[in-house]
MARLUMNU-78005 format. One line per field, with one value per residue (C-alpha): residue number from 1; residue in three letters; chain; x, y, z. Coordinates in steps of 0.1 Angstrom, whole numbers. Example, Ala and Ser with C-alpha at 12.3 -4.5 7.8 and 13.67 -1.06 7.14 Angstrom:
! residues 2
pos	[1_2]
code	[Ala_Ser]
unit	[A_A]
X	[123_137]
Y	[-45_-11]
Z	[78_71]
***
This chain:
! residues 224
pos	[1_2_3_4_5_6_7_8_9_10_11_12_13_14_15_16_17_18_19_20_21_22_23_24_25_26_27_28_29_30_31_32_33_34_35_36_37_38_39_40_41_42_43_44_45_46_47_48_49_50_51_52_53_54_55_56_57_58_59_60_61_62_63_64_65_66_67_68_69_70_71_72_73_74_75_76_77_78_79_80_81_82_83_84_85_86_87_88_89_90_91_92_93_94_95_96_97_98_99_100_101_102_103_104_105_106_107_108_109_110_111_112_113_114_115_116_117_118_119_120_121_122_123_124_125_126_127_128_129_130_131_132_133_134_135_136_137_138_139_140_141_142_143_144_145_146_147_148_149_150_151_152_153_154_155_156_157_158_159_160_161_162_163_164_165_166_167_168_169_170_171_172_173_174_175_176_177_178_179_180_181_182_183_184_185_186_187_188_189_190_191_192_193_194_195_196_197_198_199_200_201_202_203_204_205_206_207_208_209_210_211_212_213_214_215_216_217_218_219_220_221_222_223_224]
code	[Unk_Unk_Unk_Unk_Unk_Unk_Unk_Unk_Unk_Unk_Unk_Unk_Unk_Unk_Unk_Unk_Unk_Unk_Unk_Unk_Unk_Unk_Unk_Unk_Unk_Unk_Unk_Unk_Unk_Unk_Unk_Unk_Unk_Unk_Unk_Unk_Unk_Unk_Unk_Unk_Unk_Unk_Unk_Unk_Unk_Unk_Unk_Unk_Unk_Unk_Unk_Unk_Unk_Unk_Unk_Unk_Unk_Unk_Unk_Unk_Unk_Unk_Unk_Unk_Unk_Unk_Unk_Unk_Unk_Unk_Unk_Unk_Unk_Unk_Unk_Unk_Unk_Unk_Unk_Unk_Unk_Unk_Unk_Unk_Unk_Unk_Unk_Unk_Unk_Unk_Unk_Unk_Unk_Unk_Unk_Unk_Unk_Unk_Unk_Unk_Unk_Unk_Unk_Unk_Unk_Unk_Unk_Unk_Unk_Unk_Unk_Unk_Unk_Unk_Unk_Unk_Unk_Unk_Unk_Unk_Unk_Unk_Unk_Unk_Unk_Unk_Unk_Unk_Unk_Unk_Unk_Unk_Unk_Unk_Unk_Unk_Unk_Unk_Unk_Unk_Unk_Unk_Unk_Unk_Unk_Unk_Unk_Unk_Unk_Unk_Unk_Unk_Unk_Unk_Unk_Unk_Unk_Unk_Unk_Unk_Unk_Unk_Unk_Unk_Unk_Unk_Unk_Unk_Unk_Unk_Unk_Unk_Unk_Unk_Unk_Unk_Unk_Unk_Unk_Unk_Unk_Unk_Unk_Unk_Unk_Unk_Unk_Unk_Unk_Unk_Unk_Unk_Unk_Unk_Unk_Unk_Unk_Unk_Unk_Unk_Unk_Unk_Unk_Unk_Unk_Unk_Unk_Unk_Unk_Unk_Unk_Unk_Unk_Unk_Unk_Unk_Unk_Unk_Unk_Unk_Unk_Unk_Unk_Unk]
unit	[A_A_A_A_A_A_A_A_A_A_A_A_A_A_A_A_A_A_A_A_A_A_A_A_A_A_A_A_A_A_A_A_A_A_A_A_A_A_A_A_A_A_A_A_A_A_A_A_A_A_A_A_A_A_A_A_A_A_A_A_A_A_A_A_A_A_A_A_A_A_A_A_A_A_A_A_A_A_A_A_A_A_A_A_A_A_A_A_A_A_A_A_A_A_A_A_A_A_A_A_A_A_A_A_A_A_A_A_A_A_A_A_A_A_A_A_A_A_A_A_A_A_A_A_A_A_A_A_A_A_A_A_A_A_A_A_A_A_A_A_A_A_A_A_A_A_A_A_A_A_A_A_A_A_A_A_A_A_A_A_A_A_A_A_A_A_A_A_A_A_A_A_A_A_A_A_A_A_A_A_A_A_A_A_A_A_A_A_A_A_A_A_A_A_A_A_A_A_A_A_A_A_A_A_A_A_A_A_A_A_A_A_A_A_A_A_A_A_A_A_A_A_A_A]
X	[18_45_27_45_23_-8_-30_-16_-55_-52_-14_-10_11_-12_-45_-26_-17_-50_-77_-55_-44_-76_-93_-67_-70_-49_-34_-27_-8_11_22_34_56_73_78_91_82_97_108_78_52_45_43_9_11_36_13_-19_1_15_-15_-34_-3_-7_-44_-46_-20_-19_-3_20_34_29_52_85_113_115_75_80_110_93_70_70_82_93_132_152_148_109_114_141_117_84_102_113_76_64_89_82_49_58_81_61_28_54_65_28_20_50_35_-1_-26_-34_-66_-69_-50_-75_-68_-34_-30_-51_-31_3_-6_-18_15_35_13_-7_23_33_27_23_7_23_14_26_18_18_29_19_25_-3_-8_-15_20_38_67_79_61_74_63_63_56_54_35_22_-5_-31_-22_7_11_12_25_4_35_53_35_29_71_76_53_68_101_92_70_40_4_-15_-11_-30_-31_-25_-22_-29_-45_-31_-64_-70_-99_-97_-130_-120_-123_-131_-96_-82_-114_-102_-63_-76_-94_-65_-42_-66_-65_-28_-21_-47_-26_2_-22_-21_-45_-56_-74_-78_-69_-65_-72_-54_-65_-60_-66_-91_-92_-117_-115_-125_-133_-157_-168_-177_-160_-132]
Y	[-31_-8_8_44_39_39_70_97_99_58_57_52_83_106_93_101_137_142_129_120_87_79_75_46_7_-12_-23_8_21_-8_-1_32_14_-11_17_-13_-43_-69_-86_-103_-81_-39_-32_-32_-63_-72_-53_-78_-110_-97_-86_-124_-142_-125_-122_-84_-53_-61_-96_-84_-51_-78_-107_-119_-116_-146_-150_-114_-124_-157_-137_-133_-93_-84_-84_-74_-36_-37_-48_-27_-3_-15_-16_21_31_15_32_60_57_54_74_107_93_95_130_141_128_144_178_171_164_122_131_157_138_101_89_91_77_52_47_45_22_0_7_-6_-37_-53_-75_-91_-124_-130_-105_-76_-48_-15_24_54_77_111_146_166_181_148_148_118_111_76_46_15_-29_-38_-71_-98_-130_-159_-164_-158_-139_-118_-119_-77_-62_-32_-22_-22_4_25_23_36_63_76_72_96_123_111_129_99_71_51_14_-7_-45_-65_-97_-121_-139_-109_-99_-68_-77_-70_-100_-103_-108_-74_-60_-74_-55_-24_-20_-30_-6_22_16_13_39_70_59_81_104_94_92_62_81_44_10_-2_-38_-40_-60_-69_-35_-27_-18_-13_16_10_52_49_23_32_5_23]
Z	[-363_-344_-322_-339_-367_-346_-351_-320_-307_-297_-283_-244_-239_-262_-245_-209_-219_-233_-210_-179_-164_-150_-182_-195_-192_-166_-206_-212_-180_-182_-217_-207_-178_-204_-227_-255_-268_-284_-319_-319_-301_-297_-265_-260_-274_-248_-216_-228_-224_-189_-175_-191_-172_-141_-141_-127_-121_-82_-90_-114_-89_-63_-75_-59_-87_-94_-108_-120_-146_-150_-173_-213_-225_-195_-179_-149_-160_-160_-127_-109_-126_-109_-78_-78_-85_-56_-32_-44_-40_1_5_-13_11_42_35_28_63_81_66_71_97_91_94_66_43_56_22_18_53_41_10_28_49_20_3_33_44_17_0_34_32_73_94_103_130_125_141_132_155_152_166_185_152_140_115_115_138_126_112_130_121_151_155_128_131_107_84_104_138_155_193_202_232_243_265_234_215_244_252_215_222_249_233_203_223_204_214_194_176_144_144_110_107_74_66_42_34_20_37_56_79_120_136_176_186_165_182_217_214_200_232_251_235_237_273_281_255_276_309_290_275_240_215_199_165_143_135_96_89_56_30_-6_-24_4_41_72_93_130_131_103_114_152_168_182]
***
């Protein structure tokens, strides 16, 4: 059945308007990206094979393009379309944080930081550098390592500081096991940043482990 002749009250874009995004399935939201389906298949049709190939909406936003158009129902569109989303998705979390104090707007920080570091496949080490006001100044990767470590350069960080008048800094680094758990060596350079970083009098506020679809705050976590 097309999904036109479905009764208004059960079609993706009339449950949206009506009860909000929140309230539809990862089907559903999907369904509403595609927008079409197929000869063979409506395109809700066409969302439930996707999201039974993939196994979850991460892996299918997450895939290179090659497993993306690998997939039944969708097409290069769908995925110059996916793509857009999700730097749109950064870029509106940058401007939010280059108008607002990081730490009234924790979860966008939070958020952006996920956006920018979860789909790297090696670890990756990044800072946010903020304004006494705590708005962001720049976001800089700084150093880029393997699978399960990057070498990072305390002199580094603190040079980039100085270079864009920063007043304090936020941490970020991901892990590509997946699992956003500190370990005693993140533990170890936090410290040593913190310490190179107050000879220059800026503020180390927090380091993100970044995981997949989940992170660890050293703040709320007291280990700072």
């Amino acid at each position: 059945m097309k999904l036109t002749e479905w009764p208004s009250s059960t079609r993706p874009r009339e449950r949206l308007l009506a009860l909000g995004q929140e309230k539809l399935s990862d089907t559903e939201l999907l369904a509403i990206v595609l927008s079409s389906g197929n000869t063979n298949a409506n395109v809700f049709e066409v969302a439930q094979g996707v999201l039974s190939e993939f196994g979850s909406l991460y892996n299918f936003v997450s895939a290179c393009q090659h497993d993306f158009l690998r997939a039944s129902g969708v097409g290069i569109a769908t995925y110059t379309k996916v793509q857009a989303f999700k730097e749109i998705i950064k870029r509106s979390y940058q401007e939010k944080l280059a108008t607002q104090s990081a730490f009234e707007s924790a979860s966008d920080t939070r958020l952006f930081l996920m956006s920018q570091l979860r789909e790297e496949t090696n670890e990756v080490f990044a800072v946010l550098y903020l304004s006494s006001q705590h708005h962001l100044i720049t976001f800089k990767k700084l150093f880029y390592g393997t699978i399960t470590s990057a070498s990072v350069h305390p002199r580094v960080i603190v040079q980039e500081g100085l270079a864009c008048n920063a007043a304090a800094v936020i941490l970020a680094h991901n892990h590509p096991s997946g699992v956003p758990e500190p370990s005693q060596a993140d533990r170890r350079i936090t410290h040593q940043i913190k310490q190179a970083l107050s000879l220059v009098d800026i503020n180390l506020l927090d380091h993100f482990v970044i995981g997949a679809g989940c992170s660890v705050s050293f703040a709320e976590r007291g280990i700072l």
